[in-house]
HTML snippet that shows the backbone in 3Dmol.js (N, CA, C, O; Angstrom):
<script src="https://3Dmol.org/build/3Dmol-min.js"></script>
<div id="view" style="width:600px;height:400px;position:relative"></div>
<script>
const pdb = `
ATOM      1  N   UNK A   1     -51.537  77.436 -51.462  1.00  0.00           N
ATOM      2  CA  UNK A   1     -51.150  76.846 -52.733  1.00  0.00           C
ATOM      3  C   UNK A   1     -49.737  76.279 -52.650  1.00  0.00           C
ATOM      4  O   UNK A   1     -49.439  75.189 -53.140  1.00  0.00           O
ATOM      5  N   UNK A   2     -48.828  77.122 -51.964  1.00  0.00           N
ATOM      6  CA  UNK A   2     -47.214  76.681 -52.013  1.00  0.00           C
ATOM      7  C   UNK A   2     -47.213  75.151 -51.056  1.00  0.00           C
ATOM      8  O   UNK A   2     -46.494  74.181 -51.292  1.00  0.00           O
ATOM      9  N   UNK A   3     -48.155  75.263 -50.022  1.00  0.00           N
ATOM     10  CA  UNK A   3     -47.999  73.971 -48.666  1.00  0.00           C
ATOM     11  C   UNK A   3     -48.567  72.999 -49.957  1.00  0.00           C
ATOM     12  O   UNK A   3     -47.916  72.026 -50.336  1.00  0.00           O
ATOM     13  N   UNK A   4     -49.919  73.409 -50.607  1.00  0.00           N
ATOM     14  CA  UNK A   4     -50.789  71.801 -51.640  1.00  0.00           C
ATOM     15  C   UNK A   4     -49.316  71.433 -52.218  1.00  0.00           C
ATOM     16  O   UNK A   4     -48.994  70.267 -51.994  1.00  0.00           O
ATOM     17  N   UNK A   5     -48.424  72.167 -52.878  1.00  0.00           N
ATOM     18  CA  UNK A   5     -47.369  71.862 -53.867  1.00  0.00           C
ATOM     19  C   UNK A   5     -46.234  71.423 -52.876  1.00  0.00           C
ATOM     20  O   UNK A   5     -45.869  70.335 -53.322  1.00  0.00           O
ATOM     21  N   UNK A   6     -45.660  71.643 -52.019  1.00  0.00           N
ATOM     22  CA  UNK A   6     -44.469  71.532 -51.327  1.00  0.00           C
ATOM     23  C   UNK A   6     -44.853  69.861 -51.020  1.00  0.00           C
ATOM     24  O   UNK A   6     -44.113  68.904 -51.248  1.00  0.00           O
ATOM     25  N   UNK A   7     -46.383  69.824 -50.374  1.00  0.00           N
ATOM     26  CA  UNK A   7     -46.994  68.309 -49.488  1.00  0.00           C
ATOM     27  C   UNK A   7     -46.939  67.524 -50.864  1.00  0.00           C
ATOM     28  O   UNK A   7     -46.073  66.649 -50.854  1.00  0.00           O
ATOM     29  N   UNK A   8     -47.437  67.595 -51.686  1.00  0.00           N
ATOM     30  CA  UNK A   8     -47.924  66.930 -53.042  1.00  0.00           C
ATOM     31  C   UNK A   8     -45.990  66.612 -53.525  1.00  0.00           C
ATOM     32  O   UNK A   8     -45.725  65.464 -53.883  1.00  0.00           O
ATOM     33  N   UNK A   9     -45.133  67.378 -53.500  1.00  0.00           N
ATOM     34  CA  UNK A   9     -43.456  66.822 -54.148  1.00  0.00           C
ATOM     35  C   UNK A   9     -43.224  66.041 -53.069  1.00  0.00           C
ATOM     36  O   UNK A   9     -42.967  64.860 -53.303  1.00  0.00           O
ATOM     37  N   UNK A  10     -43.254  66.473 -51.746  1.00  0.00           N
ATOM     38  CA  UNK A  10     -42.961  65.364 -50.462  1.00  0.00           C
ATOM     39  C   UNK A  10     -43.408  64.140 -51.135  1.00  0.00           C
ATOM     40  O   UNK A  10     -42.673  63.465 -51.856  1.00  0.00           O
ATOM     41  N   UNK A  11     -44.732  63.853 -50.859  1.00  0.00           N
ATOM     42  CA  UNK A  11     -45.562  63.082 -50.835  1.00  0.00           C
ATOM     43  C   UNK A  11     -44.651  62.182 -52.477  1.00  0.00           C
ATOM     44  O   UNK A  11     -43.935  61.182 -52.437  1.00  0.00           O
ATOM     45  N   UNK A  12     -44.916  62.734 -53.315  1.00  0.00           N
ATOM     46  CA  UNK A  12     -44.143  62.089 -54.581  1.00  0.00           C
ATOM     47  C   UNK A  12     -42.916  61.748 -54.137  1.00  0.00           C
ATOM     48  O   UNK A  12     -43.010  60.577 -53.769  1.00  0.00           O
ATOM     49  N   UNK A  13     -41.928  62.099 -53.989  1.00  0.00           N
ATOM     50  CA  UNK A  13     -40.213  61.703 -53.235  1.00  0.00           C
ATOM     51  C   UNK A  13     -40.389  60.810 -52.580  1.00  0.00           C
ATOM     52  O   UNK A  13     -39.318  60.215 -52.462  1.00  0.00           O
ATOM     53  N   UNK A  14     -41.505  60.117 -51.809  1.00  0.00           N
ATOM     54  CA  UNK A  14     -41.576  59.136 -50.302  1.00  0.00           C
ATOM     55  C   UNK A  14     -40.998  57.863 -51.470  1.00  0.00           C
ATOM     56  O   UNK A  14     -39.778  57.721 -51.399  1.00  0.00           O
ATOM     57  N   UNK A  15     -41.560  57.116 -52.311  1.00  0.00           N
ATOM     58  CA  UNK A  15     -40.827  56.234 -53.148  1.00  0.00           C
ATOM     59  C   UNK A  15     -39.358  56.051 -53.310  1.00  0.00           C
ATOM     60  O   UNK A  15     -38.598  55.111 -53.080  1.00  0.00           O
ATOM     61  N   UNK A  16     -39.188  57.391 -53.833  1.00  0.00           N
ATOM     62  CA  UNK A  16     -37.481  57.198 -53.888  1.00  0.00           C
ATOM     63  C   UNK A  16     -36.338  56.923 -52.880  1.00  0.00           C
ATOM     64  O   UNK A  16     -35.258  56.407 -53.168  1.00  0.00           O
ATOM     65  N   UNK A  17     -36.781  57.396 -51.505  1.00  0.00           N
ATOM     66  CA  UNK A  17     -36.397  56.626 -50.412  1.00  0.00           C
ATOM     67  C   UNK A  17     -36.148  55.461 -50.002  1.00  0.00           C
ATOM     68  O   UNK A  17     -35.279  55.031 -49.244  1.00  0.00           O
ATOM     69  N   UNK A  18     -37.209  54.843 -50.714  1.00  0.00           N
ATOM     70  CA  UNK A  18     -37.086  52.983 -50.095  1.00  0.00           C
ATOM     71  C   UNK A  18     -35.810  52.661 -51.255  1.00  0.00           C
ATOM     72  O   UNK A  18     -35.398  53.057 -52.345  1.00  0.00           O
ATOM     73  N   UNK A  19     -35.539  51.725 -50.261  1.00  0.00           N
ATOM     74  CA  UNK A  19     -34.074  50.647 -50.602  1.00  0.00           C
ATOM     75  C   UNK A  19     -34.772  49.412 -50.756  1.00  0.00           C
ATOM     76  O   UNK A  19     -35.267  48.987 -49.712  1.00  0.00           O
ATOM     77  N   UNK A  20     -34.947  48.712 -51.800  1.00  0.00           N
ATOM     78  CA  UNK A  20     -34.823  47.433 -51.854  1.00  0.00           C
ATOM     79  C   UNK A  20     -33.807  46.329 -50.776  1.00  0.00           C
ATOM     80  O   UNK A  20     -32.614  46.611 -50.665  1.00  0.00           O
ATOM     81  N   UNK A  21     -34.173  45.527 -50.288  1.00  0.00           N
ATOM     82  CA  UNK A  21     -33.380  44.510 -49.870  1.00  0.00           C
ATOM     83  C   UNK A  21     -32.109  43.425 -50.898  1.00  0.00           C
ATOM     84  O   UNK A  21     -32.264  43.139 -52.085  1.00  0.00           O
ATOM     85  N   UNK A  22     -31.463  43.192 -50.421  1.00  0.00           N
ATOM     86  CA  UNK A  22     -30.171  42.850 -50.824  1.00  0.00           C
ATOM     87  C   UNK A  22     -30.671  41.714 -51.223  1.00  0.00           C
ATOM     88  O   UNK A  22     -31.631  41.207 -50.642  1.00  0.00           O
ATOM     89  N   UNK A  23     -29.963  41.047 -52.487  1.00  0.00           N
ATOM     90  CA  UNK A  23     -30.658  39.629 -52.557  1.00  0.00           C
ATOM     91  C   UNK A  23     -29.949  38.701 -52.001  1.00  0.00           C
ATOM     92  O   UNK A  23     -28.910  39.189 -51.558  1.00  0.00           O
ATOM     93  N   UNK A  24     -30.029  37.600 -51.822  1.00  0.00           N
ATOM     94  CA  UNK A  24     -29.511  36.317 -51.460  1.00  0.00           C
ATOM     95  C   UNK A  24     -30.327  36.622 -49.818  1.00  0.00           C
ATOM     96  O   UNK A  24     -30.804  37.662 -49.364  1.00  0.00           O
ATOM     97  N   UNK A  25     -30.213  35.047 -49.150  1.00  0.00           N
ATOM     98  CA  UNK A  25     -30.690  34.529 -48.132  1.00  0.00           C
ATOM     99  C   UNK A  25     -30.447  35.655 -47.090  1.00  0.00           C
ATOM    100  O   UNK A  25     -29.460  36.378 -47.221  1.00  0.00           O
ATOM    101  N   UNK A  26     -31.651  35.895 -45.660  1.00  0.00           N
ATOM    102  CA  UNK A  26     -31.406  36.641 -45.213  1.00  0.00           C
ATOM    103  C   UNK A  26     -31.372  35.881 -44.019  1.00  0.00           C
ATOM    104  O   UNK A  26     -31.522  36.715 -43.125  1.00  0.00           O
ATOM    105  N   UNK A  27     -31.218  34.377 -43.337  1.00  0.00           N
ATOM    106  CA  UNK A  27     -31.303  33.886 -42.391  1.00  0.00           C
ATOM    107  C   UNK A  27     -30.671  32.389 -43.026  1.00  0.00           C
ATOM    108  O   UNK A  27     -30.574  32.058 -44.207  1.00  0.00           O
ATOM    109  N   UNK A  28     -30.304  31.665 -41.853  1.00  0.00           N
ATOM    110  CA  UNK A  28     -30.156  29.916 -42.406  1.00  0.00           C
ATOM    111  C   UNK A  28     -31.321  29.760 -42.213  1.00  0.00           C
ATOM    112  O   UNK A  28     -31.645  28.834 -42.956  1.00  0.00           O
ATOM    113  N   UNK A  29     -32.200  30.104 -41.650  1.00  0.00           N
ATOM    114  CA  UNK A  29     -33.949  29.311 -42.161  1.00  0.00           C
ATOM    115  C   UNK A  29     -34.493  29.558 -43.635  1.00  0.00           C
ATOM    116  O   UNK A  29     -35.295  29.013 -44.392  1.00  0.00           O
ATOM    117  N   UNK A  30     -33.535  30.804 -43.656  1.00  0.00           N
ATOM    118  CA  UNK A  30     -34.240  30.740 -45.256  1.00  0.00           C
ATOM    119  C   UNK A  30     -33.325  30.293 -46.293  1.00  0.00           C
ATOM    120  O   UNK A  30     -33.794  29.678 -47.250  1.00  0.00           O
ATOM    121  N   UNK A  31     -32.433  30.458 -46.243  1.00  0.00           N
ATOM    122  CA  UNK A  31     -31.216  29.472 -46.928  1.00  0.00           C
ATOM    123  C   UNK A  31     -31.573  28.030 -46.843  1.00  0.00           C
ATOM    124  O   UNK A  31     -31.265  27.454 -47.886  1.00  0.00           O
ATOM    125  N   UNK A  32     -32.092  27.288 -45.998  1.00  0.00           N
ATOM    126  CA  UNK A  32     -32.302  26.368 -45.959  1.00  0.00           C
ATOM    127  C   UNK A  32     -33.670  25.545 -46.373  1.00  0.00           C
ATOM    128  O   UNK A  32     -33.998  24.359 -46.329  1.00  0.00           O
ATOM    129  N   UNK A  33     -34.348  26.852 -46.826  1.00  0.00           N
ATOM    130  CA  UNK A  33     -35.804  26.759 -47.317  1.00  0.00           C
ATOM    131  C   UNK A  33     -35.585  26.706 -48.440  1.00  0.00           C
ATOM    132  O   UNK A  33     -35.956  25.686 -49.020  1.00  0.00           O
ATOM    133  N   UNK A  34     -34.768  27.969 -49.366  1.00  0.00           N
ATOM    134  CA  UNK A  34     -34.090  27.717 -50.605  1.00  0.00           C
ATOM    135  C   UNK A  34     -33.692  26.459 -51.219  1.00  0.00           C
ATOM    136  O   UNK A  34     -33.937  26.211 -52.399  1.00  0.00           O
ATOM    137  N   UNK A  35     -33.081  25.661 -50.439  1.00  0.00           N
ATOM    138  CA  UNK A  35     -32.433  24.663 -50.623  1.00  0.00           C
ATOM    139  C   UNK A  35     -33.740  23.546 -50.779  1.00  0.00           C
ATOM    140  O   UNK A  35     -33.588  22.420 -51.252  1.00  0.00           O
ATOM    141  N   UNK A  36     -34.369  23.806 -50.541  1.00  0.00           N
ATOM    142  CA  UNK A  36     -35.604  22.668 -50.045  1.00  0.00           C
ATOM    143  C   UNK A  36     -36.359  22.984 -51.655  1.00  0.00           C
ATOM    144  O   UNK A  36     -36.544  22.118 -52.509  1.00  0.00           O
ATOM    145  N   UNK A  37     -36.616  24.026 -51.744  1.00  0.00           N
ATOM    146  CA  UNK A  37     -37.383  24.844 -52.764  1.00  0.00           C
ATOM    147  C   UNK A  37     -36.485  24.615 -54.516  1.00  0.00           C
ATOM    148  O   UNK A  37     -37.141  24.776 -55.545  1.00  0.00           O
ATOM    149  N   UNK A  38     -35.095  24.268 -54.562  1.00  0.00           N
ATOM    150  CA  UNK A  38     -34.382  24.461 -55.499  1.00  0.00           C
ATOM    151  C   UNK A  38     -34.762  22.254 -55.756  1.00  0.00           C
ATOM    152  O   UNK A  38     -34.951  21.679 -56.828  1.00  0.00           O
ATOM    153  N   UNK A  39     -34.739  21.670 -54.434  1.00  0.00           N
ATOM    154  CA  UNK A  39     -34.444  20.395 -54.982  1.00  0.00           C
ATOM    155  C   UNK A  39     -35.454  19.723 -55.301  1.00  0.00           C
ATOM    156  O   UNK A  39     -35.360  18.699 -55.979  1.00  0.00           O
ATOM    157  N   UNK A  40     -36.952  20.357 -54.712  1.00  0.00           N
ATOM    158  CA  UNK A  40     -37.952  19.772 -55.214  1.00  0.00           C
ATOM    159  C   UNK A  40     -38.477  19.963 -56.811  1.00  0.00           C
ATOM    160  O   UNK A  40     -39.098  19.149 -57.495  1.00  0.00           O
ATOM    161  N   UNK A  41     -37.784  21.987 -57.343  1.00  0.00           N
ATOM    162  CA  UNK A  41     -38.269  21.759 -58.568  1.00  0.00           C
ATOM    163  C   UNK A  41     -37.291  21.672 -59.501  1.00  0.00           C
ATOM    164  O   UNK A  41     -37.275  22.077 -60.663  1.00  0.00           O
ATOM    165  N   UNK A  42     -36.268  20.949 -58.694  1.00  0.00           N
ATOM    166  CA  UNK A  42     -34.919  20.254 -59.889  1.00  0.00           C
ATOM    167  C   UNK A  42     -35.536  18.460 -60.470  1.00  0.00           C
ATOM    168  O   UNK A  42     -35.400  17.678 -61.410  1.00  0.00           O
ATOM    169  N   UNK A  43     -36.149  18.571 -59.333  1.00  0.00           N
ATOM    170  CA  UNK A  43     -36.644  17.224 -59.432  1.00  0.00           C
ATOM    171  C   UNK A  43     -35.937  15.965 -59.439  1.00  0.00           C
ATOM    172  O   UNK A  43     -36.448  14.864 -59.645  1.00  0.00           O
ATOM    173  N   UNK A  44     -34.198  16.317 -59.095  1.00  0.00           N
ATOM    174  CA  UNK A  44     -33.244  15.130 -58.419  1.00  0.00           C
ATOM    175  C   UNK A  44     -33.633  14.349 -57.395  1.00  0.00           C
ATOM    176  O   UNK A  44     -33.413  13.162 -57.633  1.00  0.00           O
ATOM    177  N   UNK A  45     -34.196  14.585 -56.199  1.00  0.00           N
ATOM    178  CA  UNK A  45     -34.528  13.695 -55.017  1.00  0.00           C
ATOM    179  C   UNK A  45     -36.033  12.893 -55.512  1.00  0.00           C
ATOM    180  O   UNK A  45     -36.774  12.314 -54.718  1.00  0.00           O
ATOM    181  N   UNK A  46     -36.256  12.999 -56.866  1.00  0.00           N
ATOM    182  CA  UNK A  46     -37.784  12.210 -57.326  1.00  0.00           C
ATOM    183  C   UNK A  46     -37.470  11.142 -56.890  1.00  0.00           C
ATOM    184  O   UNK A  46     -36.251  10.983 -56.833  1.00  0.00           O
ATOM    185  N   UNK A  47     -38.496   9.748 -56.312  1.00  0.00           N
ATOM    186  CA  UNK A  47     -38.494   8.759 -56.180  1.00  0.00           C
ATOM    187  C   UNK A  47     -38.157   7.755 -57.691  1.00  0.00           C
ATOM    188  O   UNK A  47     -37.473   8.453 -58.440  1.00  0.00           O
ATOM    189  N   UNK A  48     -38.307   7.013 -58.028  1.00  0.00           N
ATOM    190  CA  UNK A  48     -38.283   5.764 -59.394  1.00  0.00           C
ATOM    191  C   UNK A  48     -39.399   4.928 -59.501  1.00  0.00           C
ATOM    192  O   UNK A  48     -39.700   4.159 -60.414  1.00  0.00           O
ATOM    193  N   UNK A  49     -39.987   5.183 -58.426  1.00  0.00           N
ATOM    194  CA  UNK A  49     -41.638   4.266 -58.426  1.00  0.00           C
ATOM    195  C   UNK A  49     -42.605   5.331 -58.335  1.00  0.00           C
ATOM    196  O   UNK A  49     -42.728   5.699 -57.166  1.00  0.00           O
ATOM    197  N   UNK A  50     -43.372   5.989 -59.187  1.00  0.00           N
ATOM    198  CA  UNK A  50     -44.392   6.635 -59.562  1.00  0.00           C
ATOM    199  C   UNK A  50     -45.318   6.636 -58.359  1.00  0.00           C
ATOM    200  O   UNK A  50     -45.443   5.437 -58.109  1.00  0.00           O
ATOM    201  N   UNK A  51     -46.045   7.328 -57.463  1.00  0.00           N
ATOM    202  CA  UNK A  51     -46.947   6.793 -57.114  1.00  0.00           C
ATOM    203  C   UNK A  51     -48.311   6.880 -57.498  1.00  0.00           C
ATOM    204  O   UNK A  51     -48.757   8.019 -57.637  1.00  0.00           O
ATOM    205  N   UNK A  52     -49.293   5.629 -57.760  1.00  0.00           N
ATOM    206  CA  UNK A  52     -50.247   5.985 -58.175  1.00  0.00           C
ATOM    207  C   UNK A  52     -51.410   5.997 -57.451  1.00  0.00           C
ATOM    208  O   UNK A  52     -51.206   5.788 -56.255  1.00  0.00           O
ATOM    209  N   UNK A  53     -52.530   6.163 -57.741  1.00  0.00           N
ATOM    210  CA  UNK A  53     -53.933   5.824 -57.214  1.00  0.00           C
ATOM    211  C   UNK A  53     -54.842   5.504 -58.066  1.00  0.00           C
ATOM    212  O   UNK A  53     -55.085   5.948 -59.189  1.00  0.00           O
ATOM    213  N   UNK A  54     -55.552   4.322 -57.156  1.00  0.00           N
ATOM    214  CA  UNK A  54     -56.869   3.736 -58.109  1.00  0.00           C
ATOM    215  C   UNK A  54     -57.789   4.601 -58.530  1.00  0.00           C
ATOM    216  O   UNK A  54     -57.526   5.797 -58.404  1.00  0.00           O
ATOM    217  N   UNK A  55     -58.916   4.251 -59.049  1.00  0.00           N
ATOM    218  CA  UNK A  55     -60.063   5.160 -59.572  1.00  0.00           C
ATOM    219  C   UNK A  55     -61.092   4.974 -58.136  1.00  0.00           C
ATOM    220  O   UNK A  55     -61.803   5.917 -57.787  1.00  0.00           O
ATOM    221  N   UNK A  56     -61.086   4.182 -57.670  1.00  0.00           N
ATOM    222  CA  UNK A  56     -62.087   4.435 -56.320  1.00  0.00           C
ATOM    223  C   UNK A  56     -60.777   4.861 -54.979  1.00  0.00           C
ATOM    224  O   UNK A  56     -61.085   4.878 -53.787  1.00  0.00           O
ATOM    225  N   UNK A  57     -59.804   5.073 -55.321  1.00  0.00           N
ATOM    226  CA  UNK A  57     -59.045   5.906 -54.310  1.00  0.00           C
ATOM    227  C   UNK A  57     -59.373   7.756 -54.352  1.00  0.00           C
ATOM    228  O   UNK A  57     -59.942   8.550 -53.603  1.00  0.00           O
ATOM    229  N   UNK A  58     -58.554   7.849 -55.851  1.00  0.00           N
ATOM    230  CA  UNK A  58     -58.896   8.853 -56.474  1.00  0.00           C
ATOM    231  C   UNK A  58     -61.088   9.465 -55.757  1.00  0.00           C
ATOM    232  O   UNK A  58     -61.567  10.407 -55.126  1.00  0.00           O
ATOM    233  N   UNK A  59     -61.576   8.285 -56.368  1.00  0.00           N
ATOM    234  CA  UNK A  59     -63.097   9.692 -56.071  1.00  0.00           C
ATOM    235  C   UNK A  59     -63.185   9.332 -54.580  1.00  0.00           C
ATOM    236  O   UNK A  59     -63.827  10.174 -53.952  1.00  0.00           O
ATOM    237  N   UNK A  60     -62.675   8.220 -53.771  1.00  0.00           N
ATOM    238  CA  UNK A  60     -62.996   8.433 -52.313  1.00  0.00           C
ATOM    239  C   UNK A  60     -62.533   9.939 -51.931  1.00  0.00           C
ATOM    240  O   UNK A  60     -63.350  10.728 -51.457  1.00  0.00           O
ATOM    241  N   UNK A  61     -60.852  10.387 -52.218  1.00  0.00           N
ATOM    242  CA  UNK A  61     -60.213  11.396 -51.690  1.00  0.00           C
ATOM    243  C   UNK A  61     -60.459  12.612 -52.003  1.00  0.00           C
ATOM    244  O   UNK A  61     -59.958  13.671 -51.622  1.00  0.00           O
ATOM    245  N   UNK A  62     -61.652  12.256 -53.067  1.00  0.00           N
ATOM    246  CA  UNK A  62     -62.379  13.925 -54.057  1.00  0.00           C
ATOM    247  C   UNK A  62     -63.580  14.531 -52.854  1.00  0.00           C
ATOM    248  O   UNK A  62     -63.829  15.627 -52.353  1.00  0.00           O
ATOM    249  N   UNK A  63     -64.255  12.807 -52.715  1.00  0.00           N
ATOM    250  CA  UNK A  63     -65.636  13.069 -52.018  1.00  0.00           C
ATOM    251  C   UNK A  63     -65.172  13.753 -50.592  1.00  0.00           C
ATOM    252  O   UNK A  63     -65.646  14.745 -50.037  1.00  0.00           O
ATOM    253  N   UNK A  64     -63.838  12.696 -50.086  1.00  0.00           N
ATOM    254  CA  UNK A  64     -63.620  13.465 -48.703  1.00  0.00           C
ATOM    255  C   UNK A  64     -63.426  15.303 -48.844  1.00  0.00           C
ATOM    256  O   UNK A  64     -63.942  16.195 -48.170  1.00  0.00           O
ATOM    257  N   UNK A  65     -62.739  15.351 -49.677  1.00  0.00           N
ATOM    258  CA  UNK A  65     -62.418  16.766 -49.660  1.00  0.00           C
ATOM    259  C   UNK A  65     -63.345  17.489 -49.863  1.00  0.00           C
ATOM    260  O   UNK A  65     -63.438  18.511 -49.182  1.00  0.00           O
ATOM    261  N   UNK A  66     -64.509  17.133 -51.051  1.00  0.00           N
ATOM    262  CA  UNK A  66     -65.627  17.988 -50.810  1.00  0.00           C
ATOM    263  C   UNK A  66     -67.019  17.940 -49.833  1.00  0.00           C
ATOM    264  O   UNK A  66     -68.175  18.362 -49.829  1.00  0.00           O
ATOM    265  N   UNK A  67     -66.265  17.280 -49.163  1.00  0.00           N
ATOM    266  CA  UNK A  67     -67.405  17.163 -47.510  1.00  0.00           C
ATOM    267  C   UNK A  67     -66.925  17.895 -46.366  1.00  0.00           C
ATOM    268  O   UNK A  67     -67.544  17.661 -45.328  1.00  0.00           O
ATOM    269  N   UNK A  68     -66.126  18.593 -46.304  1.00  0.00           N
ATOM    270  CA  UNK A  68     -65.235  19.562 -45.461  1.00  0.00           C
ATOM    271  C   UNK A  68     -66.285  21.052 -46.023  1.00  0.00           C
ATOM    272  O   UNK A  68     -66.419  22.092 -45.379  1.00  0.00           O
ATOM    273  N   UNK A  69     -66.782  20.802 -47.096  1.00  0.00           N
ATOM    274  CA  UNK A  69     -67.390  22.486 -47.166  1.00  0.00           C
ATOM    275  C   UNK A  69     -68.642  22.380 -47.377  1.00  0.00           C
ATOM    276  O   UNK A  69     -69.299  23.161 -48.064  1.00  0.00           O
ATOM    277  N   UNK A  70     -69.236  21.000 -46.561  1.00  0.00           N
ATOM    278  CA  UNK A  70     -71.051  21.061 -46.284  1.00  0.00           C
ATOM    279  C   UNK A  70     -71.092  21.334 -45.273  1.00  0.00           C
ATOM    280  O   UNK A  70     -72.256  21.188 -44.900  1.00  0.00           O
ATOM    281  N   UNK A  71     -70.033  21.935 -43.931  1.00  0.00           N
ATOM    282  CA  UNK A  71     -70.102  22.640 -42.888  1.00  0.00           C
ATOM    283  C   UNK A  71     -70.298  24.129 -43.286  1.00  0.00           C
ATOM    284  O   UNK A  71     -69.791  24.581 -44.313  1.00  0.00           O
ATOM    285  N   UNK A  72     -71.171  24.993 -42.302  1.00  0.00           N
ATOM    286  CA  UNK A  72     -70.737  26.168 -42.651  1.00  0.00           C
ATOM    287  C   UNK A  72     -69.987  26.929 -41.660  1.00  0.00           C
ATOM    288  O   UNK A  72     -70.329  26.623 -40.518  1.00  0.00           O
ATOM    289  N   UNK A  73     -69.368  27.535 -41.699  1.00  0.00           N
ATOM    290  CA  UNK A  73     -68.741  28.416 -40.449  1.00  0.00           C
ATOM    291  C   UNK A  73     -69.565  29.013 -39.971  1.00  0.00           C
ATOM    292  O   UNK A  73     -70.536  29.541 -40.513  1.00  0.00           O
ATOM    293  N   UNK A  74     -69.091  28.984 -38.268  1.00  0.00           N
ATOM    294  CA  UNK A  74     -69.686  29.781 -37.524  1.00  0.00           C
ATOM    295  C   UNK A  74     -69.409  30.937 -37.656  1.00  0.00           C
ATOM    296  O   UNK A  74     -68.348  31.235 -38.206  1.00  0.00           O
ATOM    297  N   UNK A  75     -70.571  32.235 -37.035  1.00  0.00           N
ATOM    298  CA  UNK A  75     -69.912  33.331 -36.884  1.00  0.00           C
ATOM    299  C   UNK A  75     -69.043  32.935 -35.952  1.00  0.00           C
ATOM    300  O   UNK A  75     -68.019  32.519 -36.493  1.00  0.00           O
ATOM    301  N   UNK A  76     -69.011  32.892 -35.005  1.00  0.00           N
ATOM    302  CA  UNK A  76     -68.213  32.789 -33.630  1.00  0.00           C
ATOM    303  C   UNK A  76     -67.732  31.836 -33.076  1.00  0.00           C
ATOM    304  O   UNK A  76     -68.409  30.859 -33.395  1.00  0.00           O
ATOM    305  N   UNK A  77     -66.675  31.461 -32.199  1.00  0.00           N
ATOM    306  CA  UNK A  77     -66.735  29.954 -31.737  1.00  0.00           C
ATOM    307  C   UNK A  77     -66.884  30.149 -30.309  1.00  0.00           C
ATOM    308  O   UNK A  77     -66.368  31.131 -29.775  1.00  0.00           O
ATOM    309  N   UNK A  78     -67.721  29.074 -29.468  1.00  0.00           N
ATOM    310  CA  UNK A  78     -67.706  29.084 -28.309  1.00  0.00           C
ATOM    311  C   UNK A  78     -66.701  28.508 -27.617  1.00  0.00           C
ATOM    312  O   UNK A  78     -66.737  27.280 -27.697  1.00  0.00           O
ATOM    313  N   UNK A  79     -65.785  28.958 -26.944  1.00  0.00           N
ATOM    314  CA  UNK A  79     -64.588  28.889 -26.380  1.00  0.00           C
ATOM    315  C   UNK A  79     -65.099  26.882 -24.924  1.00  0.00           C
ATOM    316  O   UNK A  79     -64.403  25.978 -24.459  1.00  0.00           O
ATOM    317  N   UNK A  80     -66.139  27.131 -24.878  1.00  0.00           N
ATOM    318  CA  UNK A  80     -66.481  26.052 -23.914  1.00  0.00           C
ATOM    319  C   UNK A  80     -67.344  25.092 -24.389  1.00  0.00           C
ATOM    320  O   UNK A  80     -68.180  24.469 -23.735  1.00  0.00           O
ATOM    321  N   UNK A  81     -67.045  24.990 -25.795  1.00  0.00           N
ATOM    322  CA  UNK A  81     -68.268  23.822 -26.601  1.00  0.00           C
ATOM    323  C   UNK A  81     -66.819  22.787 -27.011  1.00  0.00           C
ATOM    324  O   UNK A  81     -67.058  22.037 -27.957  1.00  0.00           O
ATOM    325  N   UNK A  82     -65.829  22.699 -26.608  1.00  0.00           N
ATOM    326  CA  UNK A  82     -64.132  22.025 -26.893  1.00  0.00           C
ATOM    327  C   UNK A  82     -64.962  21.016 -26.195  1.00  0.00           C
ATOM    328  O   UNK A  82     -65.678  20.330 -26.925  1.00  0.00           O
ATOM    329  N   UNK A  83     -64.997  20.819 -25.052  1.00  0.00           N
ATOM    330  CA  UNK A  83     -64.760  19.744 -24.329  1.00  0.00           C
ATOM    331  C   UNK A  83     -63.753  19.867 -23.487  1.00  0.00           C
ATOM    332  O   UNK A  83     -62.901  20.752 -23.562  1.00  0.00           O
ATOM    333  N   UNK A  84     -63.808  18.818 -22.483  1.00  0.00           N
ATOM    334  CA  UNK A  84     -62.514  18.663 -21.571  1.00  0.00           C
ATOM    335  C   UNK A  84     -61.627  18.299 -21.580  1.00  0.00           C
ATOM    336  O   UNK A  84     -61.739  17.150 -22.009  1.00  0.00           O
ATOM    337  N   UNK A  85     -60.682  18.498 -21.380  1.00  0.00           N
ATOM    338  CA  UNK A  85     -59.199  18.353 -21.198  1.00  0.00           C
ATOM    339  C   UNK A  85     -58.151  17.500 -19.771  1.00  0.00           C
ATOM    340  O   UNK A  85     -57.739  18.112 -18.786  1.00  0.00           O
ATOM    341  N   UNK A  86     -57.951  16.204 -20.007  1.00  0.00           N
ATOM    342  CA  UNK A  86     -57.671  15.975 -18.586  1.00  0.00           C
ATOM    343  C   UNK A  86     -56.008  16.326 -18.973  1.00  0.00           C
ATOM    344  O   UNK A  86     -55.510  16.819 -19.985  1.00  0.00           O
ATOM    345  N   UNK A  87     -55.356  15.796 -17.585  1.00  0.00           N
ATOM    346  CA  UNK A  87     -53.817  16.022 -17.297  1.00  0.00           C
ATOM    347  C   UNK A  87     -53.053  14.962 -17.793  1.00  0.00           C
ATOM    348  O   UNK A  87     -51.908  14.909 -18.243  1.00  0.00           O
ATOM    349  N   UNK A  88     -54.002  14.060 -17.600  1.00  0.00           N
ATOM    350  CA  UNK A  88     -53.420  12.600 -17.972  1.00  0.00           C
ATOM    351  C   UNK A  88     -52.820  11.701 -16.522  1.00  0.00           C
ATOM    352  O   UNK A  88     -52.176  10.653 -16.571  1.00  0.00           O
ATOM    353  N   UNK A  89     -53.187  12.349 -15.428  1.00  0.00           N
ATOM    354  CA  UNK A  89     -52.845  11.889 -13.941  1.00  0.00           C
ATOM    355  C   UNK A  89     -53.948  10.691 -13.651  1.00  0.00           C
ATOM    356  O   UNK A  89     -53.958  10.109 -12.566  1.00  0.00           O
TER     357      UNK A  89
END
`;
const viewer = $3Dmol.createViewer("view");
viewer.addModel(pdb, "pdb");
viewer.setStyle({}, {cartoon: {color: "spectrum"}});
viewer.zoomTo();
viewer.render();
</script>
């Protein structure tokens, strides 16, 4: 009974241990992702010419996209159904 109770307060305490991470950037890749991430939804670097699309652009780029999932996945892939590969020599 004392080990169920001693394991069971352990077990509860494991939470209070963790430390959150510090905020702000933890790399220049990610500082620099930030930066990428802050200007797209400031929306300063927007272009001034809208871009648009026609109505037969628009359903061409619908139809393409929904013809990508009249394949079905394989279970498996055969590693030698690629094809060949030259060197370029």
């Amino acid at each position: 009974m004392k080990l169920t109770t001693v394991g069971c307060l352990v077990l509860l305490g494991l939470p209070l241990s963790a430390v959150a991470i510090e905020s702000g950037p933890a790399s220049a890749q990610q500082q620099e992702t930030e930066g990428w991430l802050v200007l797209q939804s400031s929306n300063q670097a927007a272009s001034a010419t809208p871009q648009t699309a026609t109505a037969t652009e628009r359903e061409l780029a619908l139809q393409r996209w929904l013809k990508k999932y009249s394949y079905s996945i394989p279970d498996f892939y055969d590693q030698d159904s690629a094809g060949e590969m030259s060197s370029g020599n």
